[in-house]
C-alpha positions in Angstrom: 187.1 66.2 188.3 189.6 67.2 190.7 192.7 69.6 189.2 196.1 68.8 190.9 198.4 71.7 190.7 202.4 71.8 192.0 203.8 74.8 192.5 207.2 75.3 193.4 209.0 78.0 196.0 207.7 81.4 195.6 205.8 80.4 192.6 202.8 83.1 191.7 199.3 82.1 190.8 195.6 83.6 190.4 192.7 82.2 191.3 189.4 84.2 191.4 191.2 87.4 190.9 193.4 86.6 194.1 197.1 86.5 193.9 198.8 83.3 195.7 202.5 82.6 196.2 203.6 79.5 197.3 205.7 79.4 200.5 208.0 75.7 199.9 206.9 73.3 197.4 203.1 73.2 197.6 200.4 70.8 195.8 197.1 71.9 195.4 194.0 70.0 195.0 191.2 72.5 192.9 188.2 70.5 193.3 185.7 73.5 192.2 185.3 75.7 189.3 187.8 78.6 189.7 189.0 81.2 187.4 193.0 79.6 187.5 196.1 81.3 185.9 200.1 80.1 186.6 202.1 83.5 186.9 203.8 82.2 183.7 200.0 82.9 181.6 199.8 86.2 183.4 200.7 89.3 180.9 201.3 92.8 182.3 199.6 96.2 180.6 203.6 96.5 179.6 204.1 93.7 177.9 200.6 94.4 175.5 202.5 96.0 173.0 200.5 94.6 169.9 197.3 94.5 168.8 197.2 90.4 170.2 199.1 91.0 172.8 196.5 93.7 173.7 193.8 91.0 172.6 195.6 88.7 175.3 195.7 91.0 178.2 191.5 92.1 177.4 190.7 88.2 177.5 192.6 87.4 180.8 191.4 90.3 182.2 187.8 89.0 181.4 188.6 85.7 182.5 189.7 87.1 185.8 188.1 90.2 186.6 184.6 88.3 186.6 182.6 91.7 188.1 184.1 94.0 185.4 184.0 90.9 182.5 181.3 92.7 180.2 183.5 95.8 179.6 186.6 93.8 178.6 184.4 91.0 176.3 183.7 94.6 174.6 186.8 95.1 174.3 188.1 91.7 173.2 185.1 92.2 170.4 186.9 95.5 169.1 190.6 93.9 169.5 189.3 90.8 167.8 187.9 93.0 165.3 190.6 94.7 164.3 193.3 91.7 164.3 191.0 89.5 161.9 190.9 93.0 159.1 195.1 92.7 158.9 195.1 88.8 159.0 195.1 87.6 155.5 196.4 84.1 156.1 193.8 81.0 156.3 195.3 79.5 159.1 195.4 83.1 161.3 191.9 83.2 159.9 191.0 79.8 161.6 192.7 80.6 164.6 190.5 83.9 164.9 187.0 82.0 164.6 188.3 79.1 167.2 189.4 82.3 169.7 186.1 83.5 168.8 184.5 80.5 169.8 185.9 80.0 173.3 185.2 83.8 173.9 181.3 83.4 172.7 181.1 80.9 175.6 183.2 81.7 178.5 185.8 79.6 177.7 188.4 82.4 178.6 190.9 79.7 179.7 190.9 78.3 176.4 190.6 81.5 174.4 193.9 82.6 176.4 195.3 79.6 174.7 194.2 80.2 171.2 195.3 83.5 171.9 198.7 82.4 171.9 198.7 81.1 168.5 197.0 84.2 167.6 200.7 85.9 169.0 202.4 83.8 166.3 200.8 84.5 163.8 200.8 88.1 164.3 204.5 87.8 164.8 205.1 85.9 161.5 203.4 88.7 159.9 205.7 91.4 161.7 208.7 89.2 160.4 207.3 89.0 156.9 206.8 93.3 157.1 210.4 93.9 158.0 211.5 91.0 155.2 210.3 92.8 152.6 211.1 96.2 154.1 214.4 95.5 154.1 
């Protein structure tokens, strides 16, 4: 199945760990399996500045840094680990197992996805902190 991808002026992208930019408006036709992220889906170390965000940043980096992925699944393990002992919530809960899931077979595209989720629920639970702490 052939992926077709638009990218517009200047527009940033990874594919197998390689950073493209997009010089005019350019379609691309992915007709392989490739380890894809859109420079919107891209976090920087700076901006992991929770325990999901961190969570995030370990998964893309496994999703991307295929010759190093063993040493950030560890680390997605621990992150994982921790986040699921402070989630109290069913639905945070259930969002933790499906992350699990795509992470327990290589599905890092969609674990980055469910990770998201996992970003709102931990922010709901920052919100509901500084409710009650004010």
């Amino acid at each position: 199945m052939t992926l077709r991808i638009a990218l517009r002026d200047g527009e940033k992208m990874i594919v197998n760990g390689a950073v493209l930019r997009a010089r005019g408006r350019t379609e691309l036709l992915i007709e392989n399996q490739v380890s894809l992220l859109r420079a919107r889906e891209v976090m920087h170390p700076d901006q992991a500045t929770t325990p999901a965000r961190r969570l995030y940043l370990a998964t893309m980096f496994a999703y991307i840094d295929e010759p190093n992925r063993a040493n950030h699944q560890n680390q997605v393990v621990d992150l994982l680990a921790d986040l699921m002992s402070v989630f109290e919530r069913p639905a945070a809960r259930a969002a933790c197992l499906e992350f699990a899931r795509f992470v327990a077979t290589n599905d890092f595209y969609r674990a980055l996805g469910a990770c998201r989720v996992l970003i709102d629920h931990e922010t709901a639970v920052f919100a509901h902190i500084q409710g009650e702490a004010a």
